[in-house]
ZAMIGU-540424 format. One line per field, with one value per residue (C-alpha): x, y, z; residue number from 0. Coordinates in nm, 4 decimals, decimal comma, padded with zeros to 6 digits. Layout:
! residues N
X = [X / ...]
Y = [Y / ...]
Z = [Z / ...]
nr = [NUM / ...]
END
This chain:
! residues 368
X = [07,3595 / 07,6312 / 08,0212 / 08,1201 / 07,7957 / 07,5718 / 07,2105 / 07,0643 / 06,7249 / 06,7091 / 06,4546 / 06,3915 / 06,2903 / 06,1610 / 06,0672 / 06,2070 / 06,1722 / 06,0412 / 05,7468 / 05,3760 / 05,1796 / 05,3885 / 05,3305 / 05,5155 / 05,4931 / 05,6877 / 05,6801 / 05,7868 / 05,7478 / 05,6861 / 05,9938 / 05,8705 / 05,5646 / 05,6551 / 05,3797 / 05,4442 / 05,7950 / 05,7664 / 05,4640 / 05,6862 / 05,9676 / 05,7023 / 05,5974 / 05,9777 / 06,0037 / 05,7062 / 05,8385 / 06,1640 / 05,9922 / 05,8613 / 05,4946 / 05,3452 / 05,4909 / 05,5637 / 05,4149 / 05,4905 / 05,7174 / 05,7604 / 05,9359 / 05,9279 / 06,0978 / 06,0777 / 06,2603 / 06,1602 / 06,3288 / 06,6288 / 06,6565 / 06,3511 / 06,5162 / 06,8200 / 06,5987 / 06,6888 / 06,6240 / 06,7656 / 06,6406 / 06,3101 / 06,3108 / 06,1157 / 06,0431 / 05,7039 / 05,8667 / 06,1887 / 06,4278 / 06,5813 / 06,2949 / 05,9880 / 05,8211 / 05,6220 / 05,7673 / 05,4642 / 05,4129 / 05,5656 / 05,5971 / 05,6550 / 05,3056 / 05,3499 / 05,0556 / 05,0466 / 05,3838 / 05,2848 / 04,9571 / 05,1657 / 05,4029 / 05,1762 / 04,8796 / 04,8284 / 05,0366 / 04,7483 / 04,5126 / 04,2188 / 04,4088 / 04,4354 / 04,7450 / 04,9442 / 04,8728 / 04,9317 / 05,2886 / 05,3592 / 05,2455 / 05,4901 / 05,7338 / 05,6905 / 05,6661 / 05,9825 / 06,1454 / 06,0595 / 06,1236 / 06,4528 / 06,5539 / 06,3725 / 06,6237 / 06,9476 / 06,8232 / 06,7029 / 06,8749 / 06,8634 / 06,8515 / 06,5111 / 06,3691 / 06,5969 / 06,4334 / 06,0808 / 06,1656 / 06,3453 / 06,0621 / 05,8425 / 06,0658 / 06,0676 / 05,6474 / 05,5865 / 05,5067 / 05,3207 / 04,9996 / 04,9251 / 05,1412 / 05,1078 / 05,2489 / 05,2147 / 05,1359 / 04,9914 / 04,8042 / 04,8858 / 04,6363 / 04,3796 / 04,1866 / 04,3330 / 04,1909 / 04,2870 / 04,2721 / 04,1998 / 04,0867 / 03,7913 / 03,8531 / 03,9279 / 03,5945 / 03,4100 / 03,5855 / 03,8849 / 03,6676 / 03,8312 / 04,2009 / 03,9833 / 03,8349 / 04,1950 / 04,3672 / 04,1051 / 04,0026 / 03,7389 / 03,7280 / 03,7884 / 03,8394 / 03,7716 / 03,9695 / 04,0060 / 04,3194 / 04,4297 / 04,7289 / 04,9076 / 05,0427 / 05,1203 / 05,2933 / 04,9638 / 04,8444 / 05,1670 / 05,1165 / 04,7640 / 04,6880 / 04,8787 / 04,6139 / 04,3332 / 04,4168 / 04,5011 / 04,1271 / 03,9447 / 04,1385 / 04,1939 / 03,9521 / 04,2473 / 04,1495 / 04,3245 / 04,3561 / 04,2309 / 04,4078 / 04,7535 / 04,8431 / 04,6127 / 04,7943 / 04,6476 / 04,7917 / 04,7082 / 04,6915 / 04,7860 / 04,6102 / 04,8271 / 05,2162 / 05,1275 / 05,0140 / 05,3370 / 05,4096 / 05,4457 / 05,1335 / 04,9813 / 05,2385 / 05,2397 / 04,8701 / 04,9496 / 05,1633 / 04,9185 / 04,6967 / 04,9341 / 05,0484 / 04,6364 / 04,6446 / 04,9519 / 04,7468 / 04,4073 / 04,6302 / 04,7663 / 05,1501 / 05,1577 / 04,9511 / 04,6564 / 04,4641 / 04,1570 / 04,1285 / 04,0784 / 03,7685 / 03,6718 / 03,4036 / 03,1605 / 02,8141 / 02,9863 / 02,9172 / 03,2154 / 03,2502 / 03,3639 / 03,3022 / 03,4286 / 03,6934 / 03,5606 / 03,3572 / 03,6116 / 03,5575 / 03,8574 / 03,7871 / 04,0101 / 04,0748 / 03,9918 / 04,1700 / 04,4833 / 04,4230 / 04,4653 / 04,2206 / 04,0152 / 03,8228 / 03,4595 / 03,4620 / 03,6950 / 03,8804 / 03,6008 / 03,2975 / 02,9891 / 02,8703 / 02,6318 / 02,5764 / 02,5995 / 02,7659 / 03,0198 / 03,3734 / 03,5945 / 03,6584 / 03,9794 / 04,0556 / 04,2683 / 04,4107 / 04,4958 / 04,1715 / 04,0169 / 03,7276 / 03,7798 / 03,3713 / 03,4643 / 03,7853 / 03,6462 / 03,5621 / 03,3752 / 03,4479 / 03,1500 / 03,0951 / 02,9544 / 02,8195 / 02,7555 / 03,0371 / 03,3004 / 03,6298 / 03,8493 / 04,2053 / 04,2454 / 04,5592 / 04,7774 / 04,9375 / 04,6810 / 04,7555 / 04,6198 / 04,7262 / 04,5021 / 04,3805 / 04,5151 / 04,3246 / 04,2173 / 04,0444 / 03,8829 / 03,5709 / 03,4553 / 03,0693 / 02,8295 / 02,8041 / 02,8887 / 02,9519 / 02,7681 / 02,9462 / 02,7805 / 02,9548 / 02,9071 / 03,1655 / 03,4294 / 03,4209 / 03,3560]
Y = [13,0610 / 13,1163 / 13,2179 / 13,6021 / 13,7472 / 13,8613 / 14,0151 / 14,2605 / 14,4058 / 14,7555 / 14,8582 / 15,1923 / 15,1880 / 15,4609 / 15,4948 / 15,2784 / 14,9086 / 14,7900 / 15,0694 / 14,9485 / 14,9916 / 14,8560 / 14,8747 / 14,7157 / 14,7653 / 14,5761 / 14,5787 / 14,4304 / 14,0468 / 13,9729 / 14,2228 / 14,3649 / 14,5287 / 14,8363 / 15,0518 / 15,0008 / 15,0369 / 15,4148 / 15,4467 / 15,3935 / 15,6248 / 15,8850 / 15,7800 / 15,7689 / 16,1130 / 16,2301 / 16,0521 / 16,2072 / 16,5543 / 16,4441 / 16,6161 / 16,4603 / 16,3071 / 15,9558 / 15,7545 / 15,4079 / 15,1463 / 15,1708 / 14,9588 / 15,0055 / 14,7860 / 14,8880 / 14,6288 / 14,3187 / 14,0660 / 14,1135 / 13,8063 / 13,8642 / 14,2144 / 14,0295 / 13,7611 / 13,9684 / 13,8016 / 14,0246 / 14,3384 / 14,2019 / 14,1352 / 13,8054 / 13,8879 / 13,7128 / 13,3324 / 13,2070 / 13,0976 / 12,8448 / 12,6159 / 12,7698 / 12,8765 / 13,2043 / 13,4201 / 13,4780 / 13,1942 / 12,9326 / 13,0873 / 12,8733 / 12,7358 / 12,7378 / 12,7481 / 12,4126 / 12,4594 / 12,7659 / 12,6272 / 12,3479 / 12,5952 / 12,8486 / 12,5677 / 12,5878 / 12,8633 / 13,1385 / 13,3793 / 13,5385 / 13,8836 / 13,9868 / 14,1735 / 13,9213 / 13,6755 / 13,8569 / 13,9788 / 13,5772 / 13,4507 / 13,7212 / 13,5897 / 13,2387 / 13,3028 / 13,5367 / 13,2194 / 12,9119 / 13,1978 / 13,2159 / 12,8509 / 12,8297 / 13,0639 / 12,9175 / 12,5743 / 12,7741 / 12,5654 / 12,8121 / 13,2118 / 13,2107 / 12,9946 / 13,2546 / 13,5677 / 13,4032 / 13,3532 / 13,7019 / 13,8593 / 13,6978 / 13,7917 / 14,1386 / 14,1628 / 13,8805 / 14,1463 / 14,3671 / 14,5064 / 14,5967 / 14,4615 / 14,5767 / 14,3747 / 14,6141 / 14,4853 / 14,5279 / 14,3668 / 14,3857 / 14,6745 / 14,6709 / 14,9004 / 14,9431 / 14,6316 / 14,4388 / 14,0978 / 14,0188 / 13,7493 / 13,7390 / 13,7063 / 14,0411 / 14,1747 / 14,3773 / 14,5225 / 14,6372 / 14,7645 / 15,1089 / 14,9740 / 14,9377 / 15,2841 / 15,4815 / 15,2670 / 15,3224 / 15,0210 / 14,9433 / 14,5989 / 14,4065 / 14,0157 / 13,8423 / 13,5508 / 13,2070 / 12,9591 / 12,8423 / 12,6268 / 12,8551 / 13,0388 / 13,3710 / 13,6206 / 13,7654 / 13,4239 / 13,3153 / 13,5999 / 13,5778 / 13,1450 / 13,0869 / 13,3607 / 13,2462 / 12,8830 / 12,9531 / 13,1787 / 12,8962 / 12,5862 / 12,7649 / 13,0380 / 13,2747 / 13,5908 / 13,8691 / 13,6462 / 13,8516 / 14,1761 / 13,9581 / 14,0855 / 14,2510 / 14,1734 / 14,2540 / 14,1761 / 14,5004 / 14,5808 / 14,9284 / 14,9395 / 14,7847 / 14,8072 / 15,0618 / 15,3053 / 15,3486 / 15,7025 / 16,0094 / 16,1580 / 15,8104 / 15,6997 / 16,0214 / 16,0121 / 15,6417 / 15,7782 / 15,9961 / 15,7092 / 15,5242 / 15,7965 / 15,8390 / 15,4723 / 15,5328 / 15,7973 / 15,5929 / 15,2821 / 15,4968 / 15,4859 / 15,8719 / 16,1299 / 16,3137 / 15,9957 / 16,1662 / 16,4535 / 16,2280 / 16,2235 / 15,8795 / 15,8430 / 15,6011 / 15,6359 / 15,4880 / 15,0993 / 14,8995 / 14,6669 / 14,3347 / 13,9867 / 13,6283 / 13,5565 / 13,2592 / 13,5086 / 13,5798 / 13,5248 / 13,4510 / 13,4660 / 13,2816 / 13,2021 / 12,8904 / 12,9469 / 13,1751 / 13,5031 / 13,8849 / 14,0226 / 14,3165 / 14,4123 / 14,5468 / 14,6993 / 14,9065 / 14,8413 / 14,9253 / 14,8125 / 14,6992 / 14,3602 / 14,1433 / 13,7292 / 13,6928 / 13,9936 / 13,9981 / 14,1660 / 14,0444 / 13,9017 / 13,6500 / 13,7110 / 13,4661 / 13,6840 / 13,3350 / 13,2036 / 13,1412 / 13,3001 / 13,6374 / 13,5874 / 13,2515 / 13,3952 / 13,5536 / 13,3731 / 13,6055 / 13,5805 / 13,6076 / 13,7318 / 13,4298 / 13,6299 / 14,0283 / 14,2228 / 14,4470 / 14,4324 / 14,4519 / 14,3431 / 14,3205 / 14,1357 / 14,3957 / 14,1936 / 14,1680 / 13,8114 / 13,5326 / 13,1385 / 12,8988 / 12,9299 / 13,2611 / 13,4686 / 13,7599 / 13,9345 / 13,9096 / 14,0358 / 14,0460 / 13,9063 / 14,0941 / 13,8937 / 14,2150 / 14,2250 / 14,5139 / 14,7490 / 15,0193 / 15,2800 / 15,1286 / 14,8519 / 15,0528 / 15,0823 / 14,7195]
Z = [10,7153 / 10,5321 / 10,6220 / 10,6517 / 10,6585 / 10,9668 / 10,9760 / 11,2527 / 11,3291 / 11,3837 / 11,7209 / 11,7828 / 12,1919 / 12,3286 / 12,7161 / 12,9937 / 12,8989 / 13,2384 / 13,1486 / 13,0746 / 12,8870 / 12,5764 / 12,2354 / 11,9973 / 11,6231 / 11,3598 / 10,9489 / 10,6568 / 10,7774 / 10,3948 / 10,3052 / 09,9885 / 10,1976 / 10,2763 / 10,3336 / 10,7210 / 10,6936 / 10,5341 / 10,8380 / 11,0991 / 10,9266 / 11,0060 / 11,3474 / 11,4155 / 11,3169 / 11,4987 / 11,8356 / 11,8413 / 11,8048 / 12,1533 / 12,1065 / 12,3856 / 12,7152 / 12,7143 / 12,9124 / 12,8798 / 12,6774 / 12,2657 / 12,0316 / 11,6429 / 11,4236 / 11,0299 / 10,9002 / 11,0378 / 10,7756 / 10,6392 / 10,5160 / 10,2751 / 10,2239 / 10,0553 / 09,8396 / 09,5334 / 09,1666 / 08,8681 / 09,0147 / 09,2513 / 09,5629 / 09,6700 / 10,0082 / 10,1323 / 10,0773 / 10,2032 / 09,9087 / 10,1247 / 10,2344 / 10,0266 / 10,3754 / 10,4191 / 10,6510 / 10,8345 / 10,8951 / 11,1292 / 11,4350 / 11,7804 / 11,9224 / 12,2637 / 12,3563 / 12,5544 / 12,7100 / 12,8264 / 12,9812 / 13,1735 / 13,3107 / 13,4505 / 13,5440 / 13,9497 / 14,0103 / 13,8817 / 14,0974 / 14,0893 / 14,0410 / 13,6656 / 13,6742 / 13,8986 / 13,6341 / 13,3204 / 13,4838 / 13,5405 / 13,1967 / 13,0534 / 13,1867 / 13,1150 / 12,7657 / 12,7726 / 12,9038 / 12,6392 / 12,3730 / 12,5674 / 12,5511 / 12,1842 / 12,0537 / 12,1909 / 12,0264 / 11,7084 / 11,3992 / 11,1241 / 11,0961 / 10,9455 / 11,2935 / 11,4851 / 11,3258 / 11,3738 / 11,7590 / 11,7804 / 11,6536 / 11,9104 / 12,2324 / 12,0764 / 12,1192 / 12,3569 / 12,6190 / 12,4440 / 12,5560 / 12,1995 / 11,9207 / 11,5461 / 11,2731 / 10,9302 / 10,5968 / 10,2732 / 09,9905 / 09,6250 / 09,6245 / 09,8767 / 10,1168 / 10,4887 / 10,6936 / 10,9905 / 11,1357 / 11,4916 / 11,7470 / 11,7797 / 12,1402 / 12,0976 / 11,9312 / 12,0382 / 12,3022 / 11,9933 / 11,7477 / 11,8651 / 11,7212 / 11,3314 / 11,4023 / 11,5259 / 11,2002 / 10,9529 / 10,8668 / 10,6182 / 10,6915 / 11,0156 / 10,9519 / 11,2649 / 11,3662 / 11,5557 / 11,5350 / 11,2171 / 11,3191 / 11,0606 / 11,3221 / 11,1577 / 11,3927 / 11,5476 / 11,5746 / 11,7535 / 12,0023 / 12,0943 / 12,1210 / 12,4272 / 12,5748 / 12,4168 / 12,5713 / 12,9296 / 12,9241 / 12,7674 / 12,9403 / 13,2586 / 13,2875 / 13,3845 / 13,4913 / 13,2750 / 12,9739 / 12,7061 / 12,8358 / 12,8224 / 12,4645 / 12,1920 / 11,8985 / 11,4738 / 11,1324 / 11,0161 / 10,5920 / 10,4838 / 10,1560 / 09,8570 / 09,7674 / 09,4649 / 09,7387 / 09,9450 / 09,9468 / 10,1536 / 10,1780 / 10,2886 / 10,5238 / 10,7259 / 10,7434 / 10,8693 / 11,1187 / 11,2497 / 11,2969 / 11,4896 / 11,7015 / 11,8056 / 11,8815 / 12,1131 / 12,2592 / 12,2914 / 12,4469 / 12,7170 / 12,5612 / 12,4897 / 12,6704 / 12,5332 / 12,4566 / 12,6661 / 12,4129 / 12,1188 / 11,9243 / 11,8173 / 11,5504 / 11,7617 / 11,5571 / 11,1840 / 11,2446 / 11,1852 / 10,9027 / 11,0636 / 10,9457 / 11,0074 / 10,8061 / 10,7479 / 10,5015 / 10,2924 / 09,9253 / 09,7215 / 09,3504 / 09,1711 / 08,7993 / 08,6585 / 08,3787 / 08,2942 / 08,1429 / 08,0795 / 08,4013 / 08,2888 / 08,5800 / 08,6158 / 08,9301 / 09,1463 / 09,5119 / 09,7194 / 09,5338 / 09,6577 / 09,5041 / 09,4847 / 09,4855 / 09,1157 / 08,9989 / 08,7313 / 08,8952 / 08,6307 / 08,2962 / 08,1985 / 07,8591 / 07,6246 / 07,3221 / 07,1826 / 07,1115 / 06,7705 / 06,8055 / 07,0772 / 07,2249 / 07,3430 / 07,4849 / 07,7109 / 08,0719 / 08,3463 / 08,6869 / 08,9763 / 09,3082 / 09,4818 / 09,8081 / 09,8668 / 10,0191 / 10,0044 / 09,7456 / 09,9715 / 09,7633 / 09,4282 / 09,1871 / 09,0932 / 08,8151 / 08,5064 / 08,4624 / 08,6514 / 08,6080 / 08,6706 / 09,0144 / 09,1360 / 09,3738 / 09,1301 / 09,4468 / 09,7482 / 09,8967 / 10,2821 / 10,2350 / 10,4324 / 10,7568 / 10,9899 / 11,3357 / 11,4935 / 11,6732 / 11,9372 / 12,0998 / 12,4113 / 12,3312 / 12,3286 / 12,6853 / 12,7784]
nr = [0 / 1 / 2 / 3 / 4 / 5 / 6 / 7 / 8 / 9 / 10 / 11 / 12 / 13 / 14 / 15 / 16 / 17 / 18 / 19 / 20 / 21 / 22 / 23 / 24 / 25 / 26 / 27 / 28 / 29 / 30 / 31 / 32 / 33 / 34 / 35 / 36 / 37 / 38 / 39 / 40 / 41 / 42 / 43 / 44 / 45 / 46 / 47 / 48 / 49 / 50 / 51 / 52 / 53 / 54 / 55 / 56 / 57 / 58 / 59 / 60 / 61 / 62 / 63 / 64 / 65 / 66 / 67 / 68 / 69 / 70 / 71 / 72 / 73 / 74 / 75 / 76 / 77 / 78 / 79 / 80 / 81 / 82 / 83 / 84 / 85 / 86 / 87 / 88 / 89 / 90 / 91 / 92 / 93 / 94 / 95 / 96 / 97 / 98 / 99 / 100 / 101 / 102 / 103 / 104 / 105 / 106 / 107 / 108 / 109 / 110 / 111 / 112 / 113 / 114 / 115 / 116 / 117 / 118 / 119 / 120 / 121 / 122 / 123 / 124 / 125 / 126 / 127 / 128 / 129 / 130 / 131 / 132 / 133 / 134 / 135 / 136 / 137 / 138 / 139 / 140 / 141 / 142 / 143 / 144 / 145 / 146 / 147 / 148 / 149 / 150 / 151 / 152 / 153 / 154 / 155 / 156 / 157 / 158 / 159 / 160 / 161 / 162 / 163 / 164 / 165 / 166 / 167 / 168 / 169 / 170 / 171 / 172 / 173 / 174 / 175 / 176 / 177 / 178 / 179 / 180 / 181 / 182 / 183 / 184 / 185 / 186 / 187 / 188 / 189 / 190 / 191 / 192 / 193 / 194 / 195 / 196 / 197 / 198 / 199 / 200 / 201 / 202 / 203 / 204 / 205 / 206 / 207 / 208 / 209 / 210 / 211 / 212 / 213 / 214 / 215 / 216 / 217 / 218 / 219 / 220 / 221 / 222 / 223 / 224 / 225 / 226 / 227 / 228 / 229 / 230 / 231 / 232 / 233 / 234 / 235 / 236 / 237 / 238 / 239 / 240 / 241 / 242 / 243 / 244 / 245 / 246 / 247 / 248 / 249 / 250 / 251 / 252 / 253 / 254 / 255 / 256 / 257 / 258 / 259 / 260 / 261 / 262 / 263 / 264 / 265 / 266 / 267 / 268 / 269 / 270 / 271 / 272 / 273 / 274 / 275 / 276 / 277 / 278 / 279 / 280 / 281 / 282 / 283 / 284 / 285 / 286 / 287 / 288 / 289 / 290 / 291 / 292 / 293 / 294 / 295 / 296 / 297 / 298 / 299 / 300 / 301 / 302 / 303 / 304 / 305 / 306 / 307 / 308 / 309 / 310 / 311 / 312 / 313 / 314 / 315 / 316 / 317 / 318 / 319 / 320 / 321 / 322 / 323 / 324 / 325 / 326 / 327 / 328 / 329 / 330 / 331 / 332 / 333 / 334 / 335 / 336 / 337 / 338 / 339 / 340 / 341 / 342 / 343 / 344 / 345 / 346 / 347 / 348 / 349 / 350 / 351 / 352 / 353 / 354 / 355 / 356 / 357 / 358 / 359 / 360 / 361 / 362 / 363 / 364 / 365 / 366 / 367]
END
């Protein structure tokens, strides 16, 4: 974008490329999130140590926007929004859903691996002729991204909240036959999804699948690419201790998904029900005025419909008991995310809860 300066990603590959299963695991789409980034540092570490024998196709990449990386404003870096157009950088990634569809219509079988190998490469090749049309770096890096993970059996895309509990999102295409990826991550709370239009990078991966099995009735669809915006707790949390327990998790996914071997000596925690809800039923509490935010209850709290979680206070007011406004859970759930700053403006999302509208989840669904 700008004379006598370049930008790279850095991919750490490991296996032979033409090798399946493949996993692919990126972080740091919104730059300043770097709980996955320090994960993968870890997992990195643990994969040259070569514990277990490879058996299929990795790709890790810990930085996955330099350009956020470089957003830097007196000392803080402004990673999650592009400076140059105001865009979210997860956000705005190529539908191609429909192109894809045309291309592969007629020309599909009744043999699931056949057509997952041919809708690969389809996709590898708009992404191909996307990129060499791409107009600016931040539409390059969006499209890079995607060829990187575009034939992925699993793909990870790490993030966090401000502070928040480990969650993930996923198609619910996906559900229930995933529900093992929320137990090997740890998540507390699965949010289940369904096309936005948004088309965040998951999002991006997995519609083009979701529309050939629901247009087309492809067989294979839903194996084509599993793909989850996965949140590692908040940014105050990044640290060690946490990312190497992180990297354990993700090396035990590798293992599960057939990447590494020893997957068939893991214990897997089937009998703990797993929290998963639309994310339709996602609360936001926001302010509806500004103010100091003292909060009543802690990441992780149960609530209930009615329940006080948080107070906005106003140290201007003339009187300090009207000063005071309290904020409500509207539905019972989970706080899942919280604000880390202790100031909200007028209609900032002081936290978040995941109502309780589960999903059950036997044991028997994790071999479906």
């Amino acid at each position: 974008m700008s004379l006598g300066t370049e930008r790279y990603l850095t991919v750490h590959s490991y296996g032979d490329p033409d090798a399946t299963p493949k996993v692919y695991i990126q972080a740091a789409t919104h730059a300043g999130e770097l709980a996955g980034s320090l994960a993968l540092h870890h997992l990195i570490r643990r994969l040259d140590a070569a514990e277990h024998e490879l058996l299929g196709h990795i790709m890790l990449v810990p930085i996955a926007n330099p350009i956020g990386q470089s957003q830097v404003m007196r000392g803080t870096m402004s990673g999650r929004f592009a400076e140059v157009d105001g865009s979210n950088f997860n956000r705005g990634f190529p539908d191609i859903a429909a192109e894809v569809a045309n291309a592969v219509r007629g020309r599909l079988t009744e043999d699931p691996a056949s057509n997952v190998v041919l809708v690969r490469e389809v996709i590898a090749d708009i992404l191909a002729e996307q990129a060499s049309m791409a107009e600016t770096e931040i539409d390059y890096l969006r499209i890079t991204l995607m060829r990187l993970g575009c034939d992925a059996d699993l793909a990870l895309d790490l993030h966090c909240e401000e502070e928040g509990l480990v969650h993930l999102y996923l198609d619910t295409m996906h559900w229930p036959q995933a529900s093992d990826l929320s137990r090997l991550l740890g998540s507390e709370v699965t949010l289940l999804t369904n096309p936005t239009g948004a088309m965040s990078y998951d999002e991006a991966l997995t519609t083009p699948w979701r529309q050939l099995d629901e247009e087309l009735g492809a067989a294979g669809m839903c194996a084509g690419c599993l793909c989850s915006t996965v949140e590692l707790r908040g940014a105050g949390d990044v640290g060690d201790a946490l990312a190497e327990e992180d990297a354990d998790r993700l090396y035990r996914t590798l293992q599960r998904y057939g990447i590494i071997a020893g997957g068939e000596d893991l214990e897997i925690d089937t009998k703990t029900p797993v929290r998963a809800v639309p994310v339709e039923g996602m609360e936001r509490v926001q302010a509806p005025t500004p103010g100091i935010i003292s909060f009543r209850v802690q990441l992780g709290a149960e609530v209930t419909e009615g329940q006080p979680i948080a107070d906005l206070i106003d140290p201007t007011a003339d009187d300090p008991a009207e000063g005071r406004t309290e904020l409500f859970a509207e539905s019972d759930g989970i706080v899942y995310a919280r604000r880390i700053q202790r100031f909200a403006h007028t209609g900032a999302t002081v936290a978040k809860i995941a109502s309780n509208r589960p999903v059950t989840v036997t044991s028997s669904h994790l071999t479906d």
